[in-house]
C-alpha positions, 0 to 999 in steps of 0.5 A, a space after each residue: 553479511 546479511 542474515 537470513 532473517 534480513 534476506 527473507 524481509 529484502 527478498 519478498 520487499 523486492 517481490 511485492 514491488 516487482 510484482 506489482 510494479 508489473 501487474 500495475 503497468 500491465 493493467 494501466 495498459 489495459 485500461 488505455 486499451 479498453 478505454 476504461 477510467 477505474 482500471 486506470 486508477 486501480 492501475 495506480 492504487 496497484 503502483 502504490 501499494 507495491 512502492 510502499 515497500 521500496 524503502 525494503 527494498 533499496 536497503 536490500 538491493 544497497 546490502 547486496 551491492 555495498 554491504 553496507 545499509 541505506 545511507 542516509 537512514 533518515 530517507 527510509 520512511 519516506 522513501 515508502 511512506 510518501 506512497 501513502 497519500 496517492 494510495 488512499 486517494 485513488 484508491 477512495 476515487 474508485 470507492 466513491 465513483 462505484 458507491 456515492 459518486 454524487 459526493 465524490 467530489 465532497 469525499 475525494 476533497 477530505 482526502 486529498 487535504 488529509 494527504 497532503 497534511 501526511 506529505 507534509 509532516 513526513 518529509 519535514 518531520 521524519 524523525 518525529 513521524 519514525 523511530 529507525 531502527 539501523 541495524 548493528 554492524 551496518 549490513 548485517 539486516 534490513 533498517 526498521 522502522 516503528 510508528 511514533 503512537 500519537 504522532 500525525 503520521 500514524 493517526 492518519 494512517 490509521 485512519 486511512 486504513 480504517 477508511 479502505 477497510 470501512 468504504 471499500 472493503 465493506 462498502 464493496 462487500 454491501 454493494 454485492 449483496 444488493 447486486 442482482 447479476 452474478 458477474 456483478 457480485 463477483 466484481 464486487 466481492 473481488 474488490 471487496 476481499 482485495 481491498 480487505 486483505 490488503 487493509 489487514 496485511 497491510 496493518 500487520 506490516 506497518 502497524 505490528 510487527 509481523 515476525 516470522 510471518 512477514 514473507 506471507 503478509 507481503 504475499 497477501 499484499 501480491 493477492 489483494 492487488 491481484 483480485 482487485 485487477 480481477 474486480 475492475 477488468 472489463 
């Protein structure tokens, strides 16, 4: 039977993935309809950040219909990790196309080939990447999973997320300041929070253990998406 703490830990996974799952469609919609390219790729970055917690979230969904956990638990870091790669690059695209998009394309290139290298070492070298933690008897919480420090995953994730906080995140929040229109300032500040928050929240979820706090980090997640649709709406 699953304990509380696992049932708090599946149902806000499933909350940030349903969420944003809707927002992103709904934004994605938004963006055909307005004919507006960035809403599209903040529509895509909005997918990601709420598929990184289908791994969660499938385990939670399998308790409730089997009691038993995901098998096989090999799969439960890619399942969420795979989402990584896409997040950061649509996510550097937006960067790059509001702050320096005469080096977009050099940008943009570094990423992409990091991404790929991510891909490549997590789905052929998931046990190396993870250390998946099953819980005992089968059913009873949610799989976990921990970085192995040192491991290529994990170097690159840190520097996927230094990059987001550093280049959008702060990028966004020196672009307000120079900024001159007050519509424009708050666009800029809007991106510059959701891209920060969800940096932070996003640390504490996958990099440290969260604890008892892990339903609200996951709502920060719900938030960042949230201002970063109100940033780049038209």
């Amino acid at each position: 039977m699953l304990i509380l703490e696992g049932f708090l830990n599946g149902l806000s996974a499933f909350g940030v993935l349903l969420i944003n799952s809707i927002n992103g469609i709904y934004v994605y919609y938004k963006s055909k309809k307005l004919d507006a390219k960035l809403l599209s790729y903040a529509a895509l970055v909005i997918l990601c950040m709420g598929f990184l917690w289908l791994a969660p979230t499938i385990d939670f969904l399998t308790i409730l219909i089997t009691e038993n956990n995901l098998n096989p638990y090999w799969v439960y870091p890619i399942l969420s990790y795979m989402w990584v790669a896409p997040a950061i690059i649509f996510s550097m695209y937006i960067g790059t196309e509001l702050l320096i998009p005469d080096k977009k394309r050099y940008v943009l290139s570094i990423y992409v080939i990091l991404g790929v290298i991510f891909e490549i070492v997590l789905f052929l070298f998931p046990a190396e990447s993870f250390i998946v933690t099953i819980p005992n008897p089968s059913g009873s919480n949610i799989i976990d999973t921990s970085h192995v420090y040192g491991s290529i995953t994990f170097i690159l994730i840190a520097i996927f997320l230094g990059s987001g906080f550093v280049f959008d995140g702060i990028g966004f929040l020196t672009k307000m300041f120079k900024a001159k229109e007050k519509i424009v300032k708050k666009k800029f500040l809007y991106m510059s929070i959701g891209f920060i928050l969800f940096t932070l929240v996003a640390v504490f979820d996958s990099l440290i253990p969260p604890g008892p706090a892990l339903p609200f980090v996951r709502f920060g997640i719900i938030i960042s998406s949230l201002l970063l649709y109100a940033g780049l709406k038209t």
